[in-house]
N, C-alpha and C positions, 0 to 999 in steps of 0.2 A: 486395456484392463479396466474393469467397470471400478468406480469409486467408493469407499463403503463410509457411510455418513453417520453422524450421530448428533445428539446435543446434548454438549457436555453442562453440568452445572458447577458454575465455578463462583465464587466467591456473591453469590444471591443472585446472578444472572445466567441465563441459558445461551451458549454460544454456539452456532453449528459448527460441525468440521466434517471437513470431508479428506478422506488419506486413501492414496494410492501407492501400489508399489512396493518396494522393500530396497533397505540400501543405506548410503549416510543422509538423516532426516533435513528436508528444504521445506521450511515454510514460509507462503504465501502471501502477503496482504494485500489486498487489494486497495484501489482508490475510491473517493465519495460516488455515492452511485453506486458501486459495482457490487463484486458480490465471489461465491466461488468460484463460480460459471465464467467470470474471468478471465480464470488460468484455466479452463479446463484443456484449452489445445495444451499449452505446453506442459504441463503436466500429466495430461498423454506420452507425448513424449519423454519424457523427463521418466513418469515411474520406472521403464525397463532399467534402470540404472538408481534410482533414489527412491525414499520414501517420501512424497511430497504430501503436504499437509496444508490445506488450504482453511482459510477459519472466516468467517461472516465477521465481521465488526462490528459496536452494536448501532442498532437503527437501522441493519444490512441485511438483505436475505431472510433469510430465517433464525437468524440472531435474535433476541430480545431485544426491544425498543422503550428501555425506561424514561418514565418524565421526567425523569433529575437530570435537567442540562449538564451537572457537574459529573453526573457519574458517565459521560462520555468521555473525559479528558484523560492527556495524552497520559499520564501516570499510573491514573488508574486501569487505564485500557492495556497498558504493558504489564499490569501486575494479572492481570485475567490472563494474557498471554503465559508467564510466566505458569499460572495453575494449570493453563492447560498444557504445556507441556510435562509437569510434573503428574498430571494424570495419567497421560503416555505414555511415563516415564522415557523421558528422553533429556537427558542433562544437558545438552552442549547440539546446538541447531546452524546449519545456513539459514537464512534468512532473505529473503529476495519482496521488496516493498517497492508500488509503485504508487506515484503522489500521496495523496493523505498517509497511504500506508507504508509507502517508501519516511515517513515524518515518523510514523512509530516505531520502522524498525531502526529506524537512525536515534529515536530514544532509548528503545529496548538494548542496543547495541555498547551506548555512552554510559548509560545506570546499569547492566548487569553484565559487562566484558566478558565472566567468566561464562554465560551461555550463549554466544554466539561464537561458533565457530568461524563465518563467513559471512559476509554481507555485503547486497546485489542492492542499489538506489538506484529506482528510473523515474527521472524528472521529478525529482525531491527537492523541498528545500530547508533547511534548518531552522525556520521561521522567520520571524520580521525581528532584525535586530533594533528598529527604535520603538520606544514606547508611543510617540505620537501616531507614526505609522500605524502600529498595533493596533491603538484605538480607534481610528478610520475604519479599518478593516474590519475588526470590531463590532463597529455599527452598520458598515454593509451586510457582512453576515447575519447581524441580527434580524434586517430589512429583511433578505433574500428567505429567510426562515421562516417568516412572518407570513410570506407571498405564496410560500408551500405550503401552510396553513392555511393560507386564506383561500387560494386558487386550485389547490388540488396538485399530484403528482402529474399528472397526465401535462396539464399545462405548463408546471415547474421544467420538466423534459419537453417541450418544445423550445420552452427559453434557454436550458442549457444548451441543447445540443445547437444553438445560434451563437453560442458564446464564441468568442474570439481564439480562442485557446484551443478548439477544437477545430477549426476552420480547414486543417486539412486532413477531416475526417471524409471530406465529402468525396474523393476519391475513392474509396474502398467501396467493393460492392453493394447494390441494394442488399442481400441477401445477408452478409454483415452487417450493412447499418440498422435492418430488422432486426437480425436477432440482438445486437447494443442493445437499443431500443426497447425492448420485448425485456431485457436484466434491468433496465432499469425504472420502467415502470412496476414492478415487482415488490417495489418498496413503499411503504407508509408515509404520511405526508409528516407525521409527528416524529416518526424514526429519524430522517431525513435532515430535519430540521434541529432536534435537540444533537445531531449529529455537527451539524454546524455550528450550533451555540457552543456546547464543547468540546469541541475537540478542531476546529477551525483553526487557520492559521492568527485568527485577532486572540482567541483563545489559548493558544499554544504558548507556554512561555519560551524563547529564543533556545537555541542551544548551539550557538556560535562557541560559546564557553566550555562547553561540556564533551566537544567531539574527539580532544585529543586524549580522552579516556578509552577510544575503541581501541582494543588491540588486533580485531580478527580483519586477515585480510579485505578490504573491501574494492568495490567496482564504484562507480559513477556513468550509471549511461542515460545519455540523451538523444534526443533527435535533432540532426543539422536544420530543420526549417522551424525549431523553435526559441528562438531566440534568448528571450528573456533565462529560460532554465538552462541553454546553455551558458549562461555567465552566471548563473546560480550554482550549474555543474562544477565550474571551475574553480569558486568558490569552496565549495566541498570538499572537491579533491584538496586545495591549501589544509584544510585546517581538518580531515583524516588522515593520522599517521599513515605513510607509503602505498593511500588510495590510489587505484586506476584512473582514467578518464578514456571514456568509450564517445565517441560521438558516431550515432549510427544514421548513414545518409539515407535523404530520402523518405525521412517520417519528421512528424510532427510531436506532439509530446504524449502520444499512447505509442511506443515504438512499437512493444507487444503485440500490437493489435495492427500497425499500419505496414510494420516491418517485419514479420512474426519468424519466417525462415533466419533473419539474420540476427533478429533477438536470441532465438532458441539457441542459435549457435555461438555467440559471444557468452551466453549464460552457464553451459554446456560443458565450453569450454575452461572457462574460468573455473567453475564448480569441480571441475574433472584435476585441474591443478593444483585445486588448493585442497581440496578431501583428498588428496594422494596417502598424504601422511597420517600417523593417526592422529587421533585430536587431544587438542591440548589438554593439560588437568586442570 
């Protein structure tokens, strides 16, 4: 089913979306870098059964790229969310976010209970609970922002995709790691950058505090060969009321993309059990 796309204007900013499908609404967010083109396999998949709705973040895709570092942050980037579903109209959504975006929908989820239906975290994390941390982190992101400025996208993506965190990306075909590659040079070096000044995790403020306001079922999936977000998974699951915890072997922390047959089907399923009922009011 081909995708029909548009850009919405939602609160002084232009966000794309792209919606497939028809069924109860799953939407999409992607992680730093990515874009709609993300999900678009499973999303394939997924529309003969849902209407999935995937959205650019801003500094993403063909999203708007404002200079106001602040008008990145995680608050305000859930209130766009929230307009654009009310443009939809669509009251009450799954939700399925992976890192940066798996962060907004675990905001989106704690501040407005009453529109998520369901909620899908892959290798998320609640943020950095101390303040000193924070402000490390902080100034790395600032550094790293500085250097996609300075150096250009093309070279910023030769340094990510060496990052450590991806290290077992290198498995997956050339033909995959092209097209990665190819969505993520697509992006602006300014977009990129005010994307990490706000809305980063030195940016984010924690939400260790706020998570036992989710009511809507949710999941927690990771990948077994990445360590660190699995103890951040388990994390999560403590402190989301009667969360899952998924650990899917044999991926690293893009399961989606590394594991994508057993992604679709952990997500699939879950999604097919918990939209059985009708939704909440």
């Amino acid at each position: 089913m081909r995708p029909r796309r548009r850009r919405t204007l939602v609160n002084g900013v232009h966000l794309a979306v792209e919606t497939r499908g028809d069924g109860p609404p799953l939407v999409l967010l992607h992680g730093f870098t990515g874009s709609t083109a993300t999900w678009a396999p499973i999303a394939r998949a997924l529309s003969t059964r849902f209407l999935t709705v995937a959205i650019d973040l801003l500094g993403h895709g063909r999203s708007d790229a404002p200079g106001d570092p602040e008008r990145y942050g995680i608050a305000r980037s859930a209130a766009d969310l929230l307009a654009v579903l009310d443009r939809l109209e669509l009251p009450q959504v799954s939700v399925l976010g992976y890192s940066m975006g798996g962060r907004l929908a675990l905001f989106l989820a704690s501040a407005a209970p009453e529109r998520v239906r369901a909620l899908i975290v892959e290798s998320a994390s609640p943020g950095i609970a101390g303040e000193a941390d924070r402000q490390v982190r902080e100034a790395q992101d600032a550094a790293l922002a500085a250097s996609i400025e300075r150096e250009g996208v093309p070279a910023f993506v030769d340094r990510w995709e060496g990052h450590p965190l991806f290290a077992t990306q290198c498995r997956l075909s050339r033909a995959t790691r092209a097209r990665l590659r190819a969505q993520r040079l697509v992006h602006t070096a300014h977009g990129l950058a005010n994307s990490l000044r706000g809305m980063g995790q030195g940016a984010q403020p924690p939400l260790h505090d706020r998570l036992c306001a989710i009511r809507a079922p949710a999941l927690v999936v990771v990948g077994e060969l990445d360590a660190g977000y699995c103890a951040i998974g388990r994390e999560l699951t403590r402190l989301i009321p009667g969360a899952r915890f998924v650990v899917a072997a044999g991926a690293g922390h893009a399961v989606h993309l590394e594991q994508p047959e057993t992604f679709r089907r952990i997500v699939s399923e879950f999604l097919t059990e918990v939209t059985a009922s009708p939704p909440a009011r």
